[in-house]
C-alpha distance (Angstrom), angle and dihedral (degrees) to the residues before:
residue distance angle dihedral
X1 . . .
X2 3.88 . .
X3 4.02 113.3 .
X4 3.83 112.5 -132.2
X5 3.38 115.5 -102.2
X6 4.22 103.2 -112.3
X7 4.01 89.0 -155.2
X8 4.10 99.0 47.1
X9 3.48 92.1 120.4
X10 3.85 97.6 61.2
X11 3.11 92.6 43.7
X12 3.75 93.5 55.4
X13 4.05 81.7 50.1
X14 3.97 82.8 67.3
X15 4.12 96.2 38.2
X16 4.00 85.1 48.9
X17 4.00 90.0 49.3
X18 3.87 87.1 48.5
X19 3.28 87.8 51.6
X20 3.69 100.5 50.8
X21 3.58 92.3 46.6
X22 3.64 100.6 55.2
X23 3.66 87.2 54.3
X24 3.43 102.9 51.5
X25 3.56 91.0 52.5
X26 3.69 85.5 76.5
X27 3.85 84.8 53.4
X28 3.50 124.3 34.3
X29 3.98 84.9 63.4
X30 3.53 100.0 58.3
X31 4.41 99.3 81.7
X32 3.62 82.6 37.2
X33 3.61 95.1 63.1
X34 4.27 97.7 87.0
X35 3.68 87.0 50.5
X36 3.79 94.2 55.2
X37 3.46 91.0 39.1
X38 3.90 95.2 60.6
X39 4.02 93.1 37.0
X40 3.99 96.9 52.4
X41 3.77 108.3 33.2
X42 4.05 99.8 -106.1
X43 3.83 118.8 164.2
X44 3.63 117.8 -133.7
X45 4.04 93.9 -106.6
X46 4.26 86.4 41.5
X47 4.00 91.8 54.8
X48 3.92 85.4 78.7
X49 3.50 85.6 75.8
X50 3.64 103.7 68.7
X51 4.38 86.6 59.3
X52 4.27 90.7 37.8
X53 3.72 100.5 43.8
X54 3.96 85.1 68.0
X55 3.62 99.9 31.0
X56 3.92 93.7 55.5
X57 4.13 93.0 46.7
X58 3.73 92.4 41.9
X59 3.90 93.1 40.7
X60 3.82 94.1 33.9
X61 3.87 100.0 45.8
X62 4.25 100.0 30.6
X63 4.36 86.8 103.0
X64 3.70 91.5 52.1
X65 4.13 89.0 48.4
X66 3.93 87.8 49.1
X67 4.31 84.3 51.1
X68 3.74 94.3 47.4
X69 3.61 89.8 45.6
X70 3.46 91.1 58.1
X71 3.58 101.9 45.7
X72 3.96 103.0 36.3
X73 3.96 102.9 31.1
X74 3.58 124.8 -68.9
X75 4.17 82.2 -129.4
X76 3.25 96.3 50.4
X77 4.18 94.6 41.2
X78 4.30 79.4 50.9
X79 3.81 97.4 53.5
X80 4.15 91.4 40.3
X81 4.18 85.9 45.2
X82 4.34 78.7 60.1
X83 3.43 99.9 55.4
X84 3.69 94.3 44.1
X85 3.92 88.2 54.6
X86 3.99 89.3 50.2
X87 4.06 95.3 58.1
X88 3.80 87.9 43.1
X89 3.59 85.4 52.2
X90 3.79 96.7 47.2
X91 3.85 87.9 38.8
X92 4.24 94.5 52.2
X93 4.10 90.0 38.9
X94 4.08 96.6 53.4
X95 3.99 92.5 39.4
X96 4.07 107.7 140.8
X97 4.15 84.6 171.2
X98 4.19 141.5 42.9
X99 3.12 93.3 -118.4
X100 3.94 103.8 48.7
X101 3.91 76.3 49.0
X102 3.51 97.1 58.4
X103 3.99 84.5 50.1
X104 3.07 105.7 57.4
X105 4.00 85.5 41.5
X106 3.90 86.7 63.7
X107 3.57 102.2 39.2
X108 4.33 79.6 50.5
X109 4.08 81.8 58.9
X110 3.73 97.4 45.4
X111 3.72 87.7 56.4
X112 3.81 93.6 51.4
X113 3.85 86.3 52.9
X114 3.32 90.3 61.0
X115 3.96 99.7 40.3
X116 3.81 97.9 47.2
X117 4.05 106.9 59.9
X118 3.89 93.5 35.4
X119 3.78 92.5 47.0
X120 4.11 84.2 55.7
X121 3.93 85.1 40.9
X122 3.80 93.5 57.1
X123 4.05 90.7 43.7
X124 3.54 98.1 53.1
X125 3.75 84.7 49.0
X126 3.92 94.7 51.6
X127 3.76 92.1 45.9
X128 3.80 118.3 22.3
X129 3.57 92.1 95.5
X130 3.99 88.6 81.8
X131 3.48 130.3 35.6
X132 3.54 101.1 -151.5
X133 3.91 97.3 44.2
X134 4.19 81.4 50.0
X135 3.69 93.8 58.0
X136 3.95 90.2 47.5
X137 3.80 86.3 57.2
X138 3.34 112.1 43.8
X139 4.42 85.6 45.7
X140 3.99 77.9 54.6
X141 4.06 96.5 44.6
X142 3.71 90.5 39.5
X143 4.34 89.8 53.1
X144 3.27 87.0 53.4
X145 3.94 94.7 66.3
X146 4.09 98.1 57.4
X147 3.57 84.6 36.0
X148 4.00 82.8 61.5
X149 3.40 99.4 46.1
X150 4.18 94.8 49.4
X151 3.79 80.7 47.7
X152 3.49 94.0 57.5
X153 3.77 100.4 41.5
X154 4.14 86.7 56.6
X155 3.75 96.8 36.1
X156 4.37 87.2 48.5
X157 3.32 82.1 58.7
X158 3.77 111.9 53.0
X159 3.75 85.2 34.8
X160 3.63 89.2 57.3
X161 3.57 104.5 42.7
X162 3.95 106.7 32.7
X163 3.76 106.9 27.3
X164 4.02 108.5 17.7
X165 3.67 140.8 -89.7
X166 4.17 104.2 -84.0
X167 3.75 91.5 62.5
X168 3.97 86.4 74.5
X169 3.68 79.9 79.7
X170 4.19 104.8 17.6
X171 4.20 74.8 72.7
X172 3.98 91.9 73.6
X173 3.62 89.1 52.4
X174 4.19 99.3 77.2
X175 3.91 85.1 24.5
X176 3.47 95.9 59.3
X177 3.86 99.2 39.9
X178 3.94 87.5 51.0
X179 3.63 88.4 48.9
X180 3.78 92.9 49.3
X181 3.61 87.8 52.7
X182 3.59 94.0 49.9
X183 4.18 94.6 48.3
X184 4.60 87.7 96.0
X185 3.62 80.5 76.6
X186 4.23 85.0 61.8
X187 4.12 117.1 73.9
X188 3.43 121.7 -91.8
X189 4.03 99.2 -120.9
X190 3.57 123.1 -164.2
X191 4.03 111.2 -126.3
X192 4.11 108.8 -137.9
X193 3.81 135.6 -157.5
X194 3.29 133.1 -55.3
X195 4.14 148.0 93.9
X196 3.70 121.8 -85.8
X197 4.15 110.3 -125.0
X198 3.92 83.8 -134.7
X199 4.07 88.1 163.6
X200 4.18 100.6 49.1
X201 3.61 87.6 44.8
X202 4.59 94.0 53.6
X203 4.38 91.6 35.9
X204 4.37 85.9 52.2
X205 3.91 87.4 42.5
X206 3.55 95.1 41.1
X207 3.61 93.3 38.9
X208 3.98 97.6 54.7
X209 4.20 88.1 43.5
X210 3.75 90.2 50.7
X211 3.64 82.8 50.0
X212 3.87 108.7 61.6
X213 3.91 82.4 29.4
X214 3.52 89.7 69.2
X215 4.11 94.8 31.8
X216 4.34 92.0 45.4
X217 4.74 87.1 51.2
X218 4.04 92.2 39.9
X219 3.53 93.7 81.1
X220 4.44 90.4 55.9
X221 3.78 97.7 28.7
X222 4.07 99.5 36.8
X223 3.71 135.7 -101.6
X224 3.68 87.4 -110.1
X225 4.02 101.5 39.5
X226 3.44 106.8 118.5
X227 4.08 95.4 -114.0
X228 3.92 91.9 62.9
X229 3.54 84.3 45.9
X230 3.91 99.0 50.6
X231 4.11 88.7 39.4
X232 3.66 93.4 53.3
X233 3.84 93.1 51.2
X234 3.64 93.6 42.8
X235 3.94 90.7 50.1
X236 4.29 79.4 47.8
X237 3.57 89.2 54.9
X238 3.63 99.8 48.7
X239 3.91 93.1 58.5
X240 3.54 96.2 38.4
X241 4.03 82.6 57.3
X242 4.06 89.0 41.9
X243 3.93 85.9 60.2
X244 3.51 96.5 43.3
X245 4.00 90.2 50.2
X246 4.14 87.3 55.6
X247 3.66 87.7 49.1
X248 3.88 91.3 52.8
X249 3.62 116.1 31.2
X250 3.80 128.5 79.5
X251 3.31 100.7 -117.6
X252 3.40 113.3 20.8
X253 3.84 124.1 -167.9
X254 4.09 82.4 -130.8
X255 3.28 120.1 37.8
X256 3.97 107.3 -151.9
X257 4.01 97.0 -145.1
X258 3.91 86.0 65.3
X259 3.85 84.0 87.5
X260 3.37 95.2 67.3
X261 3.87 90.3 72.9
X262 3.43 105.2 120.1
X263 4.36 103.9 -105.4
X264 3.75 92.9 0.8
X265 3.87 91.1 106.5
X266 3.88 92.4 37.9
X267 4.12 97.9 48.5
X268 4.32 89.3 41.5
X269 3.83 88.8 56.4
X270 4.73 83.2 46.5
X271 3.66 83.2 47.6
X272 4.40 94.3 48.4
X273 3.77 88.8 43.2
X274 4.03 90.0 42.0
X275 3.89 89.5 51.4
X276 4.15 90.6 39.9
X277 4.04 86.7 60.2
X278 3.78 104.3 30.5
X279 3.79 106.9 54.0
X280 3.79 92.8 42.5
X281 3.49 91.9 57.9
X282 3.77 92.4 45.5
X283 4.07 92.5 53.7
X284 3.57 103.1 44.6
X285 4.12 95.6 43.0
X286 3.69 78.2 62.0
X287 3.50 86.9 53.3
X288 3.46 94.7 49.4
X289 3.43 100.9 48.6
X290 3.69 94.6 51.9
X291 3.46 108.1 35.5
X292 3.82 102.5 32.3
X293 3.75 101.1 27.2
X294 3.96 97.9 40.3
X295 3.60 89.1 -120.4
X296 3.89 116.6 172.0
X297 3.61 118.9 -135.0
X298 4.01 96.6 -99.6
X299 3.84 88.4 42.1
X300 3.75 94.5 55.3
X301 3.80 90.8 41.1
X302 3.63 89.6 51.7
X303 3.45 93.2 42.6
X304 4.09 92.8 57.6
X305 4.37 82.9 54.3
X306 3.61 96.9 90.0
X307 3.46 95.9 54.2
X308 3.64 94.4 50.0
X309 3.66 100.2 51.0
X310 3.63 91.7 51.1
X311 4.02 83.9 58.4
X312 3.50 95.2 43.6
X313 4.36 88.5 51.0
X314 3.89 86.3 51.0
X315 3.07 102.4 45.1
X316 3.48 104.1 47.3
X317 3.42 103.4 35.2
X318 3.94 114.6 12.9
X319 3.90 108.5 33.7
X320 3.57 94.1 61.5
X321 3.59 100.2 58.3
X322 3.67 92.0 36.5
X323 4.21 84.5 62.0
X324 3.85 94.6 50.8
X325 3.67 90.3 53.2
X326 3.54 96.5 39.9
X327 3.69 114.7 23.3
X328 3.91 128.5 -125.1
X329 3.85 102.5 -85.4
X330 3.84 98.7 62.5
X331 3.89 90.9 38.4
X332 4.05 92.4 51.1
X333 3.67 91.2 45.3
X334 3.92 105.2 49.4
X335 3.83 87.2 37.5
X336 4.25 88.5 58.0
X337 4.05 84.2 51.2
X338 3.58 91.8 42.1
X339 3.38 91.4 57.7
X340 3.59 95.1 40.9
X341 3.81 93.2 63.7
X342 3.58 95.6 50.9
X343 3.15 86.7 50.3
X344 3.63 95.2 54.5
X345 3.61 92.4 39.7
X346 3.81 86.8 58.8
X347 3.78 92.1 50.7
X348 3.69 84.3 73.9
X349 3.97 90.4 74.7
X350 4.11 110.0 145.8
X351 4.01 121.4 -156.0
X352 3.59 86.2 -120.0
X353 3.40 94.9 40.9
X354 4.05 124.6 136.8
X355 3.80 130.0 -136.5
X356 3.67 99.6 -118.1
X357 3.68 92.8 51.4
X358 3.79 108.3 33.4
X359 3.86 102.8 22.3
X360 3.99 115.2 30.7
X361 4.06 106.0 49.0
X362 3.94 99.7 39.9
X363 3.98 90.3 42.3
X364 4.03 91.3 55.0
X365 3.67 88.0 45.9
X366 3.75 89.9 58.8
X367 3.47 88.9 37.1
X368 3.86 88.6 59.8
X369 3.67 87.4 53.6
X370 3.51 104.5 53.6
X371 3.62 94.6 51.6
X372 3.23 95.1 43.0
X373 3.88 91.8 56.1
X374 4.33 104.2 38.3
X375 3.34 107.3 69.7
X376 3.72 99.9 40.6
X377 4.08 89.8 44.2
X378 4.79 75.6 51.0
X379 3.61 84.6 46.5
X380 3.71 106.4 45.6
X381 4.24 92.8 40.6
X382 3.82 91.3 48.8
X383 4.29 99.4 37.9
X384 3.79 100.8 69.9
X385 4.09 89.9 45.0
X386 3.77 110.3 106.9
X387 4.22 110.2 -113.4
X388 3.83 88.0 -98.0
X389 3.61 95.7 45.1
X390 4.05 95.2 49.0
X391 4.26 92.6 95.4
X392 3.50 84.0 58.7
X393 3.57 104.7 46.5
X394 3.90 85.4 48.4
X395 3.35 95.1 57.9
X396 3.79 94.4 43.1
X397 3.60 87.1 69.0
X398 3.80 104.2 39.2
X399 3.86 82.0 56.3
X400 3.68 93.4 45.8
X401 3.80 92.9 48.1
X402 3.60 93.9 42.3
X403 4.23 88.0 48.5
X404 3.89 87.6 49.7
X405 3.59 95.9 51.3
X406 4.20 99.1 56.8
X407 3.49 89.9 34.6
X408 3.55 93.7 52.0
X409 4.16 86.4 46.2
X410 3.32 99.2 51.9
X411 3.62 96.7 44.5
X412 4.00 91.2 51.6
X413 3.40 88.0 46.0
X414 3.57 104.2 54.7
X415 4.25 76.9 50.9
X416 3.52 100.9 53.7
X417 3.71 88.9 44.3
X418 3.91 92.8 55.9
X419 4.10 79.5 51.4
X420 3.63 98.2 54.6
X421 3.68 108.9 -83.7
X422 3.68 92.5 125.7
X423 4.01 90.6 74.8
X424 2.85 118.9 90.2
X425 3.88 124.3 -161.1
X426 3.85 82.2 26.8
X427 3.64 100.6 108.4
X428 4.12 94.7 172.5
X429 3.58 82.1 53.3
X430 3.83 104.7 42.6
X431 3.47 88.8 43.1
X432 3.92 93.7 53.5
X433 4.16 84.0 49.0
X434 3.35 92.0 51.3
X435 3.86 96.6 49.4
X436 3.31 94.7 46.1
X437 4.20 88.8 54.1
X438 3.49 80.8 54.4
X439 4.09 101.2 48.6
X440 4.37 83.3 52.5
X441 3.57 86.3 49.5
X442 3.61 96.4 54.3
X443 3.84 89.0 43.6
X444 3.56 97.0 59.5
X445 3.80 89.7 48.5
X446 3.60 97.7 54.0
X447 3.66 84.1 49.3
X448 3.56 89.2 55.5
X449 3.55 87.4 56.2
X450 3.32 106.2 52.6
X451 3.81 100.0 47.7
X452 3.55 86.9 46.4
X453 3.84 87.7 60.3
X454 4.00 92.6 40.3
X455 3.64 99.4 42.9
X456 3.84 113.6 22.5
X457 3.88 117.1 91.2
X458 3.38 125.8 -128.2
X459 3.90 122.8 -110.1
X460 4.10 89.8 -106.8
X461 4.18 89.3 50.1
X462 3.81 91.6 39.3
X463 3.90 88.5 54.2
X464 3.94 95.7 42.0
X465 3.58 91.4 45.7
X466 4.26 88.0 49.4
X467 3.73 87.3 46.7
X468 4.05 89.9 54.3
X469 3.91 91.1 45.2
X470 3.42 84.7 49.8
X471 4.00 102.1 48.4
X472 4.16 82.8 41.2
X473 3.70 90.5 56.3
X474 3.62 93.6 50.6
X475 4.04 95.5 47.5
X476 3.79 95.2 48.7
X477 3.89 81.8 46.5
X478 3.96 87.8 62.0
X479 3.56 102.2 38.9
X480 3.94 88.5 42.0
X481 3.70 102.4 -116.8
């Protein structure tokens, strides 16, 4: 019988901080963004980069840090995830160029991939030994992530404006060396056997880089020229071959029979669509603020608060007892189309437009919305996965999420730039980009929505339909199928 560790809740203290700093990441760059665009030479349609560099490593390689936890320690996977973060943080803070930028951006989101699934590793460890001690922490670790990205928009902000863009990420320096010191207060876990699916996890990296690559140049080189063409097959090709890897190997870093959970494949395609419609909105309101409105760097950060307190509120406190009363389906679904009207309310943006009128009410609509929908899409991928499967399923959907949301960037930028985004000074034009970014945004919400309501089952279906797959299993069991 496993003892109880006597010094679990510290250590959550450091699993919590992890936590919050791999969220606000995402954050604290976004009212940085005009700055770094003016200091190191990015284009309007190239400033995607500095968000989607991290999103597709963290997003692209989160299974593989889930499979290395397993295998090598999820400690030691934790502590090496650290260090990775610090040189992506020196790397992003001393860029002179784009591209060392985007660099130090990615090595940022190979660090995160590292941190996230062994930091859930070592808290399952700590506190899977009671139920009701589990619940408190994971409603503690899972604070700690809107916490991170309020955090971040404030912190962007005074970073920004009194000090100077790089300290967004000269922060994680001191923050991660004090965390690294703090890590003896995690468990030592021993790593076990196995083989590392090195190959699956470059071709669905590769193949979801090649991807906005070829989606972020369409809009200069044409959607017909014969290098989008070639790029988008070749990104095709690389996760065709990422599937066919999980089908073949021994131990692949995605097991293929996960999507017969019942809802996984359902609340992973919420959780693309979510991601597709969320982030967009989030980068160009930035945008907006700053480069329409006049906004200073503080301002815009502080202008970005409301929203995020309302998600932190809901999310923490409201969400969860709005999903026991009403299940996942409804909450998912009117969430999607929550966020779809403040997104479309938003797309009604003016050049001379005002923060109280054009910004505030239409961003805590879609604020609503998203945290409405996220944990109940978490809930509903993660709840039909067998206990030994549950890792997995949570990493599906991080990935998913985190595929959805540069996807969905690139793809709205590459439309607000065909609607005038690119010029700059032009604030009819910018703002006309900008809405239109907005309108696609709201779109692929509402989509969201409605398949959610068409094609996701509800909690009594999903649990006859596990009870059937169940009873199946154990028939062909007897009769040796």
């Amino acid at each position: 019988m496993s003892t109880v560790n006597p010094r679990r809740w510290w250590a959550l203290a450091v699993l919590a901080a992890a936590q919050f700093m791999v969220i606000m990441d995402t954050s604290i760059i976004g009212v940085a963004l005009p700055e770094m665009q003016k200091d190191l030479g990015f284009s309007q349609g190239e400033l995607q980069w500095v968000f989607n560099a991290y999103v597709i490593a963290f997003g692209g390689l989160l299974l593989l840090g889930g499979r290395l936890s397993d295998l090598l320690g999820a400690r030691k996977v934790f502590n090496a995830g650290w260090v990775v973060m610090i040189a992506g943080s020196v790397v992003a803070a001393a860029a002179q160029t784009a591209w060392v930028e985007v660099v130090g951006r990615a090595v940022q989101g190979v660090g995160g991939a590292l941190i996230a699934p062994a930091a859930m590793t070592l808290l399952m460890m700590l506190f899977g030994h009671d139920p009701k001690e589990l619940g408190k922490a994971m409603a503690l670790y899972g604070a700690a992530a809107p916490a991170g990205g309020t955090a971040g928009v404030f912190l962007g902000g005074v970073f920004t404006e009194w000090l100077s863009w790089p300290w967004v990420f000269i922060i994680y320096v001191p923050i991660g060396l004090a965390t690294l010191a703090a890590t003896k207060l995690l468990p030592a876990v021993e790593g076990r056997r196995g083989s590392v699916d090195v190959l699956g996890a470059a071709a669905v990296t590769a193949g979801l880089a090649l991807t906005v690559f070829a989606v972020v140049r369409a809009p200069e080189v044409g959607w017909a020229s014969t290098g989008t063409v070639l790029q988008l097959a070749g990104a095709a090709a690389l996760l065709i071959l990422f599937f066919a890897i999980q089908k073949s190997v021994r131990q692949p870093l995605m097991p293929l029979g996960i999507w017969r959970v019942p809802r996984l494949g359902s609340a992973n395609l919420a959780m693309t669509l979510l991601g597709a419609g969320w982030i967009p909105m989030w980068y160009f309101l930035n945008l907006y603020l700053q480069q329409v409105l006049g906004y200073g760097a503080f301002a815009s950060g502080a202008a970005l608060l409301p929203m995020t307190v309302l998600l932190m509120i809901f999310m923490t406190a409201i969400t969860a007892r709005l999903l026991g009363k009403f299940g996942a389906k409804p909450l998912i679904a009117g969430g999607l189309l929550v966020l779809a009207a403040g997104l479309l309310w938003l797309s009604a943006v003016e050049p001379t437009g005002t923060f109280l009128i054009d910004v505030l009410p239409a961003s805590l609509v879609a604020a609503l919305g998203m945290s409405l929908a996220y944990i109940p899409a978490m809930m509903a991928a993660m709840s039909g996965a067998p206990q030994e499967q549950a890792g997995l399923a949570s990493g599906i959907v991080n990935t998913t999420y985190n595929v959805g949301s540069a996807l969905g960037l690139a793809a709205l930028t590459a439309l607000a730039m065909s609607q005038g985004a690119g010029e700059l000074g032009n604030l009819p034009a910018l703002t006309d980009g900008f809405s239109s970014a907005f309108i696609g945004a709201a779109a692929i919400a509402a989509v969201g929505g409605v398949i959610t309501l068409l094609v996701m089952r509800s909690e009594k279906s999903a649990a006859a339909a596990a009870q059937a797959q169940a009873a199946s299993a154990a028939h062909g069991e007897q009769v040796g199928v």
